[in-house]
VEXTORKOL-120740 format. One line per field, with one value per atom (N, C-alpha, C): atom name; x, y, z. Coordinates in steps of 0.2 Angstrom, whole numbers, plus 5000, padded with zeros to 4 digits. Example, Ala and Ser with C-alpha at 12.3 -4.5 7.8 and 13.67 -1.06 7.14 Angstrom:
at = c(N_CA_C_N_CA_C)
east = c(5066_5062_5066_5064_5068_5064)
north = c(4972_4978_4984_4989_4995_5000)
up = c(5039_5039_5039_5035_5036_5039)
END
This chain:
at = c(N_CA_C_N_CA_C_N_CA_C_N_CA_C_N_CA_C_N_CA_C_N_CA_C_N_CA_C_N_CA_C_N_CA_C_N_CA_C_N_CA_C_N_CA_C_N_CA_C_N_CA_C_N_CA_C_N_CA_C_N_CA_C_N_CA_C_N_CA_C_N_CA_C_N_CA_C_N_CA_C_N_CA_C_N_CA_C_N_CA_C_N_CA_C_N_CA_C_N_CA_C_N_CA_C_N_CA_C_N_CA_C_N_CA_C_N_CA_C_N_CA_C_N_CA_C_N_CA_C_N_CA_C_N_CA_C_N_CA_C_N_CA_C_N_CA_C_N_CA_C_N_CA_C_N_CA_C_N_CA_C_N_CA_C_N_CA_C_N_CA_C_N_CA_C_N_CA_C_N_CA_C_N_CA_C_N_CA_C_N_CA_C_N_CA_C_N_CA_C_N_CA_C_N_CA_C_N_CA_C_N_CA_C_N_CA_C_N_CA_C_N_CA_C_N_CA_C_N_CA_C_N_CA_C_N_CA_C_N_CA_C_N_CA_C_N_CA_C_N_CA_C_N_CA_C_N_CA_C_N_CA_C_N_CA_C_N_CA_C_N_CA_C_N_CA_C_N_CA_C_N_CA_C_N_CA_C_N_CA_C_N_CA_C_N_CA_C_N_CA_C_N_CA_C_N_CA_C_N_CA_C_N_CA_C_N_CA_C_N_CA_C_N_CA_C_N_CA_C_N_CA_C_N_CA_C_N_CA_C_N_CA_C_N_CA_C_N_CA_C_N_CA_C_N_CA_C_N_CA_C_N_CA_C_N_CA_C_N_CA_C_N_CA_C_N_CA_C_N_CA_C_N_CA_C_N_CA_C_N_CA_C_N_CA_C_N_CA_C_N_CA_C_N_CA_C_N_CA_C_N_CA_C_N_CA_C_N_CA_C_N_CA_C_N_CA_C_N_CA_C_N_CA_C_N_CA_C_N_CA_C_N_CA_C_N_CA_C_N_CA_C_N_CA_C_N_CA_C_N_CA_C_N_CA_C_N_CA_C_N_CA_C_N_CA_C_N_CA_C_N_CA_C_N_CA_C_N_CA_C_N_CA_C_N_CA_C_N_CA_C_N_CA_C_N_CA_C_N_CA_C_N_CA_C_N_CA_C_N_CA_C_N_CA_C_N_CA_C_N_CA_C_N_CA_C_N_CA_C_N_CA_C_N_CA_C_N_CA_C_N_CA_C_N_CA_C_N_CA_C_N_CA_C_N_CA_C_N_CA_C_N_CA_C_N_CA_C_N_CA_C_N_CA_C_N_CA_C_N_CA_C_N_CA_C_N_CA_C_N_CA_C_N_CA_C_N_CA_C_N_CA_C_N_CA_C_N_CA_C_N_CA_C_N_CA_C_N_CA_C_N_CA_C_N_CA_C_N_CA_C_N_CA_C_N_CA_C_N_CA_C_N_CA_C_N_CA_C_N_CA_C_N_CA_C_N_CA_C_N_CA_C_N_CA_C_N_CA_C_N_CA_C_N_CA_C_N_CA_C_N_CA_C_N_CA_C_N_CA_C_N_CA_C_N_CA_C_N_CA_C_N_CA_C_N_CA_C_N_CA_C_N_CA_C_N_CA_C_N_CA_C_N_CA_C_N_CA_C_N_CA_C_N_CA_C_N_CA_C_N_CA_C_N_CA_C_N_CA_C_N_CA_C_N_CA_C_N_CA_C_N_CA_C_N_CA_C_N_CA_C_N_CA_C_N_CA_C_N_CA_C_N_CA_C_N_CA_C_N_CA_C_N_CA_C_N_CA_C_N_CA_C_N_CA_C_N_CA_C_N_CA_C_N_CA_C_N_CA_C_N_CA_C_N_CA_C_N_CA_C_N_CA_C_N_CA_C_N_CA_C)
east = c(5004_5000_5004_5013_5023_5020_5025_5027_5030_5030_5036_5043_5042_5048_5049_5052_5055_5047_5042_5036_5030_5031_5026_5028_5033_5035_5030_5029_5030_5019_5019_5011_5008_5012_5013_5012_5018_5019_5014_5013_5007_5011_5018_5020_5024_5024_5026_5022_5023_5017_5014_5018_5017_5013_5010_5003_4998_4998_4991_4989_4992_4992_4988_4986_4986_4979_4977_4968_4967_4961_4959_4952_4952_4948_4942_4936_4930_4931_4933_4935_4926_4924_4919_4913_4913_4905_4900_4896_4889_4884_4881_4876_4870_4864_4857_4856_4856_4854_4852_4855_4852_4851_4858_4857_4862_4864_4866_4865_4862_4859_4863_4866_4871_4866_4870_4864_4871_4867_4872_4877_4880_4888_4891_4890_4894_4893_4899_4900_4902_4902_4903_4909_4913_4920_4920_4921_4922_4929_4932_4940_4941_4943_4947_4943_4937_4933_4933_4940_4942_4944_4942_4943_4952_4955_4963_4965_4958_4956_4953_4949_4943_4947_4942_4945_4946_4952_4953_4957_4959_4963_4969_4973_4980_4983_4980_4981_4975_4972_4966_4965_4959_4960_4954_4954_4951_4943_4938_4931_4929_4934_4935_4928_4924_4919_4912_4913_4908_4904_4910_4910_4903_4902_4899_4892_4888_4881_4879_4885_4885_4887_4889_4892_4885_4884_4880_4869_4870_4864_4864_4872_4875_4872_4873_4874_4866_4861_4855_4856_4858_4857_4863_4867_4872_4868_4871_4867_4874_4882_4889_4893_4893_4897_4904_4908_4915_4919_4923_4925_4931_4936_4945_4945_4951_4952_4962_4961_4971_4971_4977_4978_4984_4988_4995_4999_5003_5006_5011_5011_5019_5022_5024_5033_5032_5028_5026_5032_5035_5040_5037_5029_5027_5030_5029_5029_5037_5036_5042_5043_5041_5042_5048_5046_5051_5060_5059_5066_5069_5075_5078_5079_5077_5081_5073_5070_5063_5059_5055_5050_5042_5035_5031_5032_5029_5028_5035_5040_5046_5047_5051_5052_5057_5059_5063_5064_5069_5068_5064_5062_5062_5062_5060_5065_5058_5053_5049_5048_5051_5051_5050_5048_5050_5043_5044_5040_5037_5032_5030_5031_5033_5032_5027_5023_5017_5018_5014_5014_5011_5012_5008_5001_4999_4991_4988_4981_4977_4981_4984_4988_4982_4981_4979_4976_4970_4967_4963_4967_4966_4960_4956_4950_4953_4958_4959_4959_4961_4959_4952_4948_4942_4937_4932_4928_4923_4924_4917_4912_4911_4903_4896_4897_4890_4889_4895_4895_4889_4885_4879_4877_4881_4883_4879_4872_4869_4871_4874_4875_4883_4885_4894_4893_4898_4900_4907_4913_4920_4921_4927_4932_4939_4942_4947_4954_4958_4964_4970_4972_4978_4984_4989_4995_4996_4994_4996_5002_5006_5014_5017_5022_5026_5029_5032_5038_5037_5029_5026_5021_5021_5013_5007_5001_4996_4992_4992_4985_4979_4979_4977_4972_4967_4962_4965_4967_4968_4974_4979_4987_4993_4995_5000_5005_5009_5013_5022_5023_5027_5023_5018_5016_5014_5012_5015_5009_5009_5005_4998_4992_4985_4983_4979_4974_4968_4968_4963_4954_4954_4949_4946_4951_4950_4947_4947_4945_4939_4939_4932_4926_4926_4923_4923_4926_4926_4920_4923_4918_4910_4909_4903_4902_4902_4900_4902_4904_4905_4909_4910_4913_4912_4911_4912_4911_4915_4915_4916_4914_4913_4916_4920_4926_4925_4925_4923_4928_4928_4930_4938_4943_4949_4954_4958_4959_4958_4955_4955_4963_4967_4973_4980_4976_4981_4972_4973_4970_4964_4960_4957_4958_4962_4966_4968_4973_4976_4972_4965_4962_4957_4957_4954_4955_4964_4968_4969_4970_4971_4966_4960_4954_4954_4959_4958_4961_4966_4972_4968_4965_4964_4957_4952_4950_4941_4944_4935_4933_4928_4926_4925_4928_4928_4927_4923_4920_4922_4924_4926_4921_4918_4910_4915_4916_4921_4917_4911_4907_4908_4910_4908_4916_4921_4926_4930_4936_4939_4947_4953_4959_4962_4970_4973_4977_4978_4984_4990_4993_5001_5005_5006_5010_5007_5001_4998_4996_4995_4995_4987_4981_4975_4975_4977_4976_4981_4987_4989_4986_4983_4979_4972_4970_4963_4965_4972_4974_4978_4980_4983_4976_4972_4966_4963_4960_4958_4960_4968_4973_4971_4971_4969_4962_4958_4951_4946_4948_4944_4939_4931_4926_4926_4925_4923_4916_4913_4906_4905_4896_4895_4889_4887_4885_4875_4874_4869_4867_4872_4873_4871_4869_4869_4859_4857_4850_4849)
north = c(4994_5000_5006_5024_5027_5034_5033_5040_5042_5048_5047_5051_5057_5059_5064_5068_5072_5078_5080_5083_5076_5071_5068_5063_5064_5061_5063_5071_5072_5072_5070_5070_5062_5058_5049_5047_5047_5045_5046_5051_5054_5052_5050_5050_5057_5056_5062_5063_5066_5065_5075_5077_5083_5086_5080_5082_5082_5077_5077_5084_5089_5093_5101_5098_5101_5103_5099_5101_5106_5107_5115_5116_5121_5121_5124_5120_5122_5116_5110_5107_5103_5101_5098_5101_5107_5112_5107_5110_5106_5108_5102_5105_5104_5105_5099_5094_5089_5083_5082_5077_5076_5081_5086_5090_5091_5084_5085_5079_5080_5075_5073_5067_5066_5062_5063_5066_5060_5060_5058_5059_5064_5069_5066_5061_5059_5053_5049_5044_5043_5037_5034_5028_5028_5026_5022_5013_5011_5008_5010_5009_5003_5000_4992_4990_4988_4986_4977_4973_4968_4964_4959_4954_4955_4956_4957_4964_4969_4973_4974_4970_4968_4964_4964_4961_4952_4951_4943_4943_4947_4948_4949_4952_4950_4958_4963_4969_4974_4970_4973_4983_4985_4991_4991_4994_4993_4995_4991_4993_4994_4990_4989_4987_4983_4979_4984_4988_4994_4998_5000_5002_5001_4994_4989_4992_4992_4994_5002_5005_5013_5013_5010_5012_5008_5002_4999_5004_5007_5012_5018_5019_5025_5024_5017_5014_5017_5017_5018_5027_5028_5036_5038_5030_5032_5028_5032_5028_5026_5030_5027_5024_5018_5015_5013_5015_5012_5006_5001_4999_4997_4997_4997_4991_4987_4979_4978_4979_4979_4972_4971_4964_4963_4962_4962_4954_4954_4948_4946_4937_4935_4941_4940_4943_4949_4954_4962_4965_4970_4976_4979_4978_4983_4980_4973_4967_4967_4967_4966_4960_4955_4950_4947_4953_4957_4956_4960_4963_4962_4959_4954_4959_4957_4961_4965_4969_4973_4969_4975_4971_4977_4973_4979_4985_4989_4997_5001_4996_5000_5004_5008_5009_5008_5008_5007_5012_5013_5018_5011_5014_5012_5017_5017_5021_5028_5026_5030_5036_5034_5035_5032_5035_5030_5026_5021_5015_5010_5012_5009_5002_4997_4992_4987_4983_4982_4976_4968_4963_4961_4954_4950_4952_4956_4956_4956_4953_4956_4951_4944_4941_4941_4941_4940_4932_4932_4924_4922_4925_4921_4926_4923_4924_4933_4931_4937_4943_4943_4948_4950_4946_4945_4950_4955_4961_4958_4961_4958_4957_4951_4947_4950_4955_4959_4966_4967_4971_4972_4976_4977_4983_4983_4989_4987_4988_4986_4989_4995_4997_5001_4997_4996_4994_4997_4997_4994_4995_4996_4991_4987_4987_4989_4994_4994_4992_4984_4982_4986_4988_4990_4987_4989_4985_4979_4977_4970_4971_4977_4976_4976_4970_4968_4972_4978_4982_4989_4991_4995_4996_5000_4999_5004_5003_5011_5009_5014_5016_5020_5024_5029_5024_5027_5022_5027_5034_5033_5036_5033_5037_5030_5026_5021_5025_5022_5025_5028_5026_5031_5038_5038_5045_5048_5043_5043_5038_5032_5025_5027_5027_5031_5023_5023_5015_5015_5023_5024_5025_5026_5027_5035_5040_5048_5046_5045_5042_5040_5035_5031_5036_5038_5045_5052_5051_5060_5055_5051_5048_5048_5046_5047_5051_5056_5062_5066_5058_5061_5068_5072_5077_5079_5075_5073_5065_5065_5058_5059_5053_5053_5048_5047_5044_5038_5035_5028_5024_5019_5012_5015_5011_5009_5011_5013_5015_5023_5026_5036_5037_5036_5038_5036_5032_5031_5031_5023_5024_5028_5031_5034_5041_5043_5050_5049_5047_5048_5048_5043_5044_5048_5052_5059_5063_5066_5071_5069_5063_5064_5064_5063_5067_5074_5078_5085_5085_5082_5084_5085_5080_5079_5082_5086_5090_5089_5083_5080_5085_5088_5088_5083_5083_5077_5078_5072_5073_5067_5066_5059_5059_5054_5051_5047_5053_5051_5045_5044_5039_5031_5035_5028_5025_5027_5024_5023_5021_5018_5019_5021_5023_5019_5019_5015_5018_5027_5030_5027_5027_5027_5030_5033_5039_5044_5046_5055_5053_5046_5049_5050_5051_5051_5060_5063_5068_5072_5066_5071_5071_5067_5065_5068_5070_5075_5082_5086_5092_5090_5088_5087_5087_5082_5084_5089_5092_5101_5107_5103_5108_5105_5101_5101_5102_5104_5106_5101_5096_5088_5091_5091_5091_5086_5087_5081_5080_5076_5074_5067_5068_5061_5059_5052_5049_5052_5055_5059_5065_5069_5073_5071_5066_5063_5062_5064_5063_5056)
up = c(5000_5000_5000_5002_4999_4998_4998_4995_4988_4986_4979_4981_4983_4981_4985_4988_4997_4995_4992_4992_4994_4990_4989_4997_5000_5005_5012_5013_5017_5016_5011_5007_5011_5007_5009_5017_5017_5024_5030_5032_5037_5044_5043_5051_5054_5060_5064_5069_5075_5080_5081_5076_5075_5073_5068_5064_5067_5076_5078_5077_5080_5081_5079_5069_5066_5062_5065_5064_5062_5058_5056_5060_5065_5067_5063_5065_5061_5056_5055_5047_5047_5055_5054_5056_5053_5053_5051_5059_5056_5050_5047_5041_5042_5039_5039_5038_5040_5038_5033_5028_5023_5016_5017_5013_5005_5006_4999_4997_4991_4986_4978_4980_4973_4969_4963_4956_4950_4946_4940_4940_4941_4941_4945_4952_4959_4958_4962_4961_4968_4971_4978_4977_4980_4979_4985_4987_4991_4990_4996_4995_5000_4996_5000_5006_5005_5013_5010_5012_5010_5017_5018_5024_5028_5023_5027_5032_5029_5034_5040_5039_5045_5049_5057_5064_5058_5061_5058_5054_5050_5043_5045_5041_5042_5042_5042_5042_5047_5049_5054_5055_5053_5055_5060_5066_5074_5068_5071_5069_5062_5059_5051_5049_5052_5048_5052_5055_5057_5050_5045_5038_5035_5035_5029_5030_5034_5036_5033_5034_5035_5026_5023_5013_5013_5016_5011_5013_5017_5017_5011_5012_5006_5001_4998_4992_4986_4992_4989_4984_4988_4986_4979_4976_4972_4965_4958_4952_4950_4952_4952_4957_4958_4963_4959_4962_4961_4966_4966_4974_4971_4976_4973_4981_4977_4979_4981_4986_4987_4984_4980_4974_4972_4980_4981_4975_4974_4972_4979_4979_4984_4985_4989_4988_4987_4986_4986_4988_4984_4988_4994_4996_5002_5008_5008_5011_5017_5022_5027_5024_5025_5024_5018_5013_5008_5008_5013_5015_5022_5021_5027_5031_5038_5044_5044_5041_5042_5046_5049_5053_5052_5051_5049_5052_5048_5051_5051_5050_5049_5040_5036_5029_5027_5021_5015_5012_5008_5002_4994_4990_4984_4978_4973_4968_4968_4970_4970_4976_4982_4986_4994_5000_5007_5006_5008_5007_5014_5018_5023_5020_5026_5024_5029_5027_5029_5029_5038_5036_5028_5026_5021_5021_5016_5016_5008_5008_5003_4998_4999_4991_4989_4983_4976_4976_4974_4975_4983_4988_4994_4997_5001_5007_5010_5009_5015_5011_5003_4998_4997_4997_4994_4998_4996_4994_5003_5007_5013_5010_5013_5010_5012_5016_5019_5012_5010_5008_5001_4999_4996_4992_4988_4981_4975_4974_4967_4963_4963_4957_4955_4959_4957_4949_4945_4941_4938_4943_4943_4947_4947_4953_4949_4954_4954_4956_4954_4956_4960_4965_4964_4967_4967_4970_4969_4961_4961_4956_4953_4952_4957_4956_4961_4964_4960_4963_4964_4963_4966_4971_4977_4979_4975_4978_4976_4982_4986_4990_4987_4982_4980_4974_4974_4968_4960_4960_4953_4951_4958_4953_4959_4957_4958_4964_4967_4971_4968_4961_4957_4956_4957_4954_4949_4943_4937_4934_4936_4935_4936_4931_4933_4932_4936_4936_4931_4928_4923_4925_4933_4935_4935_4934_4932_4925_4920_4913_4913_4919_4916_4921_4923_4929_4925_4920_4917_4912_4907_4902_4904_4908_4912_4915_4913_4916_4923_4928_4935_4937_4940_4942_4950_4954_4962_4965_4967_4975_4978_4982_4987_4992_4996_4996_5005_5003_5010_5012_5017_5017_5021_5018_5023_5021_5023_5029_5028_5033_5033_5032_5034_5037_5028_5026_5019_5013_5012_5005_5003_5009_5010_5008_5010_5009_5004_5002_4995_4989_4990_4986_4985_4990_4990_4988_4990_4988_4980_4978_4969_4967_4971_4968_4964_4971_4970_4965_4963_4959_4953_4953_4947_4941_4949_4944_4949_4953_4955_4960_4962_4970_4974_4981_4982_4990_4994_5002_5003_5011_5012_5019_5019_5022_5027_5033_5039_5043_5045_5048_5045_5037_5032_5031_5037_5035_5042_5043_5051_5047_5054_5051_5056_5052_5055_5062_5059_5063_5067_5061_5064_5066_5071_5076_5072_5074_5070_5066_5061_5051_5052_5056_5057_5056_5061_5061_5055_5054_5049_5041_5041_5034_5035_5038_5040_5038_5040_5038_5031_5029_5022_5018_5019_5014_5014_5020_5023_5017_5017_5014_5005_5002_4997_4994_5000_4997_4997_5002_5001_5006_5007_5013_5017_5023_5027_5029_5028_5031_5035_5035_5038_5035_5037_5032_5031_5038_5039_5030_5031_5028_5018_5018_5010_5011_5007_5004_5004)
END
């Protein structure tokens, strides 16, 4: 699941214990319930809510399987659903397991830049990759693969972790009209976020449905992925606040 390069590093990573710190106050102004209504133009993006994340899996995010009731109400109110599937290979470069003497949550360099490395999770074929079976999207259209080249990770549903590699999910979202998402699932603190901020990048408006997601936070990366989006123009809401 990096960074790219000494900007996209300090973007990536989310560690530091200084970011708790950095909250913008007011980010989560209250709205009316219920007051915004996605229309043809928005899409609903369910980011990796896949058994290696849930309690029991192999990368657990605390209250992971919480999610699934709270997207799958969302669901109603979307005529685009997208979902993205971490689809690591063996031996992954994310992987400690990878690189001798590493142990999880410690980093690497790789060519693209510092590289969290993470137990075995999400191989490709296995139960532990496989999408939650509670999970109830009738109108998913998409799944999005990522992190299944070997010697790359991607957290991010539409830009790889060289910075460079697009999954081609911007494309297929412009072609259809979309021009907002709506951002869910796991973890708030990486794939969540990333997939946000390249939202903005890239041209989307874009709200991350904080109720409809669960974070890992590794030393700060919670509170620092909450101001780093703030700063790119990402909304925060809650699942209330959707029609």
């Amino acid at each position: 699941m990096p960074a790219n390069a000494s900007a996209e590093f300090s973007r990536r990573l989310f560690l530091g214990s200084t970011a708790a710190a950095c909250l913008v106050a007011g980010f989560g102004a209250a709205r009316a319930a219920g007051s915004i209504k996605p229309d043809a133009k928005s899409a609903l993006i369910v980011v990796d809510v896949q058994n290696c994340f849930i309690d029991g899996g192999t990368l657990p995010v605390k209250g992971g399987a919480a999610v699934v009731p709270v997207i799958n109400k969302l669901a109603a109110s979307f005529q685009n659903i997208v979902v993205t599937q971490d689809w690591h290979t063996p031996g992954h470069a994310s992987f400690a397991s990878t690189h001798a003497g590493k142990k999880p949550f410690e980093t690497t360099s790789m060519p693209y830049g510092t590289q969290v490395l993470w137990p075995d999770h999400c191989v490709q074929g296995s139960d532990d990759a496989a999408l939650h079976k509670d999970l109830k999207l009738p109108t998913a259209g998409l799944i999005i693969r990522k992190g299944f080249r070997k010697d790359v990770d991607s957290y991010s549903a539409f830009v790889e972790a060289d910075g460079k590699t697009m999954t081609g999910l911007a494309g297929y979202l412009k072609e259809r009209g979309v021009d907002t998402v709506f951002v869910t699932g796991l973890a708030t603190d990486f794939c969540v976020a990333w997939t946000a901020m390249d939202a903005r990048k890239l041209g989307f408006t874009a709200y991350v449905i904080e109720d409809a997601t669960r974070a890992i936070d590794l030393n700060g990366s919670l509170a620092a992925a909450w101001k780093q989006m703030t700063d790119a123009g990402v909304k925060r809401i809650q699942a209330s606040d959707i029609a």
